[in-house]
N, C-alpha and C positions, 0 to 999 in steps of 0.2 A: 345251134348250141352243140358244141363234142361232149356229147355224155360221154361216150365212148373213153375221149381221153381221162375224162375227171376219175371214170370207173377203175382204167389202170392206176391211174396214180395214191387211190382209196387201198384197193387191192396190195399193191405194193408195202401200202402201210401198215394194211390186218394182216398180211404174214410175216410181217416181220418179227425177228426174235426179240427186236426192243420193243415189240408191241406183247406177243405172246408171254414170255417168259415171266415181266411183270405180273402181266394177268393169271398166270399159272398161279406165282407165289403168293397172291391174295389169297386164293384157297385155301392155305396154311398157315393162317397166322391168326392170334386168337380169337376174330372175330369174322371171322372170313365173308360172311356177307355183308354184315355194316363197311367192313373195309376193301371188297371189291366194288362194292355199289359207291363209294364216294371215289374211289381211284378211277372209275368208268367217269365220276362226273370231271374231276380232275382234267382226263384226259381227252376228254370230246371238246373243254375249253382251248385246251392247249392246242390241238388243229383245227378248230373253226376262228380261229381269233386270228393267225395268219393266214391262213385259207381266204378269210375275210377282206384282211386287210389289205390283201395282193388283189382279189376280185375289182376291190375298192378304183386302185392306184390304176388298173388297167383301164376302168371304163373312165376314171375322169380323165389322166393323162392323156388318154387316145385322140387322137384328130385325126376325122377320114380322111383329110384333103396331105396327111403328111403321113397315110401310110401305117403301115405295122412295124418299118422296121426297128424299133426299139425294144419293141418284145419279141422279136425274132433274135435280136441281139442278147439280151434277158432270159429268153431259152439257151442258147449256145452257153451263157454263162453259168446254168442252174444245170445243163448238163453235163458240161467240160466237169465242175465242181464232184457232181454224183459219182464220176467216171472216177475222179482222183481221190474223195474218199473213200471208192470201194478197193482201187487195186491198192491203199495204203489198208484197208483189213484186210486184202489176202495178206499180201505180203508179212504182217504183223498177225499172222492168225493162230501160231503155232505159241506158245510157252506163256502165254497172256495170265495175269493175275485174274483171278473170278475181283468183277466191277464191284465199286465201294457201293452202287444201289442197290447191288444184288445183295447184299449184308443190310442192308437199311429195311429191303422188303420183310423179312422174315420176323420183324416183332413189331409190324405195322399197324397203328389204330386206326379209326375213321380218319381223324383228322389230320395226320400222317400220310394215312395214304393219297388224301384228296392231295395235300402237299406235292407229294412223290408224283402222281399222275400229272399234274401241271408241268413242274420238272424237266419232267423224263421227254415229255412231248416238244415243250418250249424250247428246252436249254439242250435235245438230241438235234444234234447243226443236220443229221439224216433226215430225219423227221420232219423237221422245220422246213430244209429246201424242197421235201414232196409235198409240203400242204403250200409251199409257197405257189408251186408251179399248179398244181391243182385252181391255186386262186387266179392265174395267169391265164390258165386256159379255160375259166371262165368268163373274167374282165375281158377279154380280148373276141369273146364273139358277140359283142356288142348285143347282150342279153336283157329282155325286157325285166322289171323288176320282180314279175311270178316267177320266170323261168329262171332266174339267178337263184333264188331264194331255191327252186324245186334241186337245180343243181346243187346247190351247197346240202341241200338237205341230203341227197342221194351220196353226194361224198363222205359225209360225217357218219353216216349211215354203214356206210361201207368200210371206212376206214375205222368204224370204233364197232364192229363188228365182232371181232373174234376176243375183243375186251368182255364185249357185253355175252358171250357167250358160257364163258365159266357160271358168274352169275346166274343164269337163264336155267345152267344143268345143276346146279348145287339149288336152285329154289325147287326143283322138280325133282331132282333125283338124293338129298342131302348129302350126308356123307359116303356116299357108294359111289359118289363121282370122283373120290380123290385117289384112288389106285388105279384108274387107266390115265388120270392127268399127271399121276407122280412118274409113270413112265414116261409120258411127253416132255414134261419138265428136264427129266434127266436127258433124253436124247438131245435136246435145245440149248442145253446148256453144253454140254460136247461139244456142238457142230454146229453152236449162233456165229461165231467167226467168218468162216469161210461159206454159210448159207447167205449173210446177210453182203457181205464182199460181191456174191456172186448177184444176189438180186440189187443192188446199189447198182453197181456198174450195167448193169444191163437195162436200170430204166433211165441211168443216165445216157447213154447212146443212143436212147430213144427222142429222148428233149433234145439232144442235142443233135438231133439226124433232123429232127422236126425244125429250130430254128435255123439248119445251115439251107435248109431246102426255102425256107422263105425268101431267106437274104437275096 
């Protein structure tokens, strides 16, 4: 089993600004723990349900006697893709409108946010093709059913990590945590463009170095 790979591609997802910055703006909205705790649950559906359902496709599809190449072809696809929508956020990373969910975050209820969290996860074409390939590179090491389970668990783990961590400091620390996250916030929101450009393309060249070397 590649922990290894699932970890990068978990990783990829708790730094991202479309994972952060959400999570940031829970913090400030009138209810901020009921509504970061239902946007965590939100969003750990939103990449375990693809995550899953790619796991799924790999292990039934697969026949040993006919080979891998279909998911080697299926990585070159999920990273040609990563690769073209990260060099179309550089390219477009200067004069950009602040996004219609960043306006949606800021007078978010519970049930709102749980909303938003699904969303942003499902309906981010980002997001969605790293939890796909996550699922890919589980389905495809022909994993017993503990160690698929222990995998997916390690990924959700990881990748809704840095969600779950606002939450974690606002139960422990209440309101004294929101003046070093309002700094964060601000710097992410400057420089989610060209941060996220930059890691998009670089885990696409990785899927996609990984399926052209199988072929």
């Amino acid at each position: 089993m590649a922990f290894g790979e699932v970890v990068v591609f978990a990783t990829v997802i708790a730094v991202s600004p479309f994972t952060l910055i959400p999570a940031l703006f829970m913090q400030f909205t009138p209810r901020p723990l009921a509504s970061s705790s239902t946007f965590l649950a939100g969003w750990v559906i939103g990449i375990v349900v693809p995550a899953g359902l790619c796991a799924a496709l790999a292990s039934v599809v697969q026949r040993p006697a006919e080979g891998h190449a279909w998911l080697d072809w299926a990585r070159v696809a999920l990273g040609s893709l990563l690769i073209l929508f990260g060099l179309r956020q550089w390219l477009t990373r200067h004069g950009r409108a602040v996004p219609a969910w960043m306006r949606l975050l800021s007078d978010a209820g519970p049930s709102k946010a749980f909303r938003l969290g699904l969303l942003l996860s499902l309906a981010n074409p980002k997001i969605l093709l790293l939890s796909a390939a996550a699922g890919l590179a589980v389905g495809s090491a022909e994993p017993t059913a503990t160690t698929a389970v222990l995998a997916m668990a390690v990924f959700t783990l990881c990748a809704a990590s840095t969600v779950a961590l606002p939450v974690v400091l606002h139960v422990l620390l209440g309101e004294r945590v929101l003046a070093p996250l309002t700094k964060v916030r601000a710097w992410l929101e400057n420089h989610a463009a060209g941060v996220m450009a930059v890691v998009i393309a670089a885990i696409g060249v990785l899927v996609l170095c990984e399926g052209a070397v199988g072929l």
